[in-house]
MARNUSE-494728 format. One line per field, with one value per residue (C-alpha): chain; residue number from 1; x, y, z; residue in one letter. Coordinates in steps of 0.05 Angstrom, whole numbers. Layout:
N
ch: A	...
i: NUM	...
c1: X	...
c2: Y	...
c3: Z	...
aa: A	...
//
This chain:
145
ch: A	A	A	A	A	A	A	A	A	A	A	A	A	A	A	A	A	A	A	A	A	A	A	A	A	A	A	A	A	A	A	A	A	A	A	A	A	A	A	A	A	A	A	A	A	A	A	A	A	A	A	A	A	A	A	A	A	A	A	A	A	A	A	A	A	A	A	A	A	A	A	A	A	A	A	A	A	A	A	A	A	A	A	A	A	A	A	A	A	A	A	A	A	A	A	A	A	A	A	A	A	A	A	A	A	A	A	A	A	A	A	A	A	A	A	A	A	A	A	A	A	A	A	A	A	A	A	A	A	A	A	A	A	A	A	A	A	A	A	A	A	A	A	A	A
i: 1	2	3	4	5	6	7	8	9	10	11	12	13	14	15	16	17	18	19	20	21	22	23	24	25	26	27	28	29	30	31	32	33	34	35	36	37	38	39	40	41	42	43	44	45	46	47	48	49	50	51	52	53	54	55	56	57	58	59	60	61	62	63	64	65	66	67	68	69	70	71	72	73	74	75	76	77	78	79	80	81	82	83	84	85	86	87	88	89	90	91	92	93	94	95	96	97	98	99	100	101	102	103	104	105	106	107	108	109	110	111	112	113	114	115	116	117	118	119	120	121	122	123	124	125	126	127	128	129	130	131	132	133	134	135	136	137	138	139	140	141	142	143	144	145
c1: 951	993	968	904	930	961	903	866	910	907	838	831	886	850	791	817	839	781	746	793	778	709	707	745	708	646	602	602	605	680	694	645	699	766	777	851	888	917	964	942	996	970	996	924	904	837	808	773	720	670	616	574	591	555	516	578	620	584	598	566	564	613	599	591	615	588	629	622	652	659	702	739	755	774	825	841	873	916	948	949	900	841	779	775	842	813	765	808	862	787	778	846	843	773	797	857	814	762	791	754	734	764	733	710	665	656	609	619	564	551	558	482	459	386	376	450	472	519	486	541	573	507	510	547	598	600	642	605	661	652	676	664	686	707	724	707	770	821	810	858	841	766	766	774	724
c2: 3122	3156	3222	3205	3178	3251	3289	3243	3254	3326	3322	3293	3326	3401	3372	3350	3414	3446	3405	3414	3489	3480	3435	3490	3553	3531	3522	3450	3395	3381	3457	3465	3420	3461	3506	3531	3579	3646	3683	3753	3819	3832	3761	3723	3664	3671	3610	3617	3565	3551	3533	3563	3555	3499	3518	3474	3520	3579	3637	3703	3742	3801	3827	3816	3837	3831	3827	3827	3749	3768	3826	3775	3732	3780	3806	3736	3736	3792	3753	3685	3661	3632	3686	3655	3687	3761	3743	3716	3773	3821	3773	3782	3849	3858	3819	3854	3923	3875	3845	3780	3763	3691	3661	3682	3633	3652	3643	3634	3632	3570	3583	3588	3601	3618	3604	3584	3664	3658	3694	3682	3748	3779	3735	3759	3724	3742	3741	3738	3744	3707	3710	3639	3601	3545	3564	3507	3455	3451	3414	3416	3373	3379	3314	3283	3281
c3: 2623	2674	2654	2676	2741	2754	2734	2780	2843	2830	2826	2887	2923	2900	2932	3002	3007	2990	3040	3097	3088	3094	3157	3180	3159	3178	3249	3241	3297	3289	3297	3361	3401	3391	3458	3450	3501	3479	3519	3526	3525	3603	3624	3624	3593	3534	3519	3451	3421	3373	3428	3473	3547	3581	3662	3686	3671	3703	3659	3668	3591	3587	3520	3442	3381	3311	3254	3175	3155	3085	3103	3154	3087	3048	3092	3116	3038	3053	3120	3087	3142	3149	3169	3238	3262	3252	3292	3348	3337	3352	3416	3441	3438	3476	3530	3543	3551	3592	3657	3675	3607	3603	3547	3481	3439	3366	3321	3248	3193	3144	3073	3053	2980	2950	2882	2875	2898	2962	3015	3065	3055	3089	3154	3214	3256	3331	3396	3456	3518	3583	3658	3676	3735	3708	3630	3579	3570	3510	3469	3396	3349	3326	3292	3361	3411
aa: X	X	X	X	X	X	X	X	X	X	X	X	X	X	X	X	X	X	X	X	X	X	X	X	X	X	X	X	X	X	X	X	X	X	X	X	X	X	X	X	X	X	X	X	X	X	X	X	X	X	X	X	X	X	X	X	X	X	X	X	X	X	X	X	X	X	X	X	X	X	X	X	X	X	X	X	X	X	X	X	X	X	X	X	X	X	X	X	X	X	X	X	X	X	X	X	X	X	X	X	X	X	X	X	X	X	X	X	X	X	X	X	X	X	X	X	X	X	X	X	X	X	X	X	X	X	X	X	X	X	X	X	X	X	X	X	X	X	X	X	X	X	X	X	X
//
């Protein structure tokens, strides 16, 4: 009897954490609230997010950047980190080159399958770099609105 109760828990507890990862790979609507601050090797201040700037905020596009998630994954392994911080490592680096550029907001790609094949590893995640006047707010924890 208790060995079912342990292959339960690690059942579940495999799952949870499977989950968690999820929530946090994906474009979902707990991710689109984090806004965190990064300090940049110049001295400024990026604020990186999972959301698009809103007219409040009056942001004038810099740039963009496309970039193969798969290949974000895959080396994500290597760091022990999730995909996403390849991706803010890239944004860091842009706006150091790119005076004014204030906030980055990233897009990353839902898992998606046809016919049960993962198609993800096709889809393209993307920076798009903002000047805005009044960058979007931190916000840490996603789970909170």
């Amino acid at each position: 009897m208790k060995s079912n109760y342990f292959n339960i828990s690690i059942l579940l507890a495999s799952t949870l954490t499977l989950c968690s990862c999820a929530v946090k790979d994906n474009q979902n609507r707990f991710i689109q609230r984090e806004v965190i601050a990064q300090k940049l090797s110049n001295g400024r201040t990026l604020r990186i997010g999972y959301k698009g700037p809103k007219q409040a905020n009056q942001c004038k596009l810099i740039g963009q950047e496309s970039h193969n998630w798969s290949g974000e994954q895959f080396e994500s392994m290597f760091k022990m980190s999730g995909g996403q911080s390849g991706l803010k490592d890239d944004a860091m680096k842009y706006a150091d080159k790119h005076p004014g550029v204030n906030y980055a907001y990233m897009y990353i790609p839902n898992q998606e399958s046809v016919a049960g094949i993962n198609v993800t590893m096709m889809r393209k995640a993307t920076i798009h770099y903002y000047k805005c006047k009044n960058a979007p707010a931190l916000h840490s924890n996603p789970f909170k609105a």
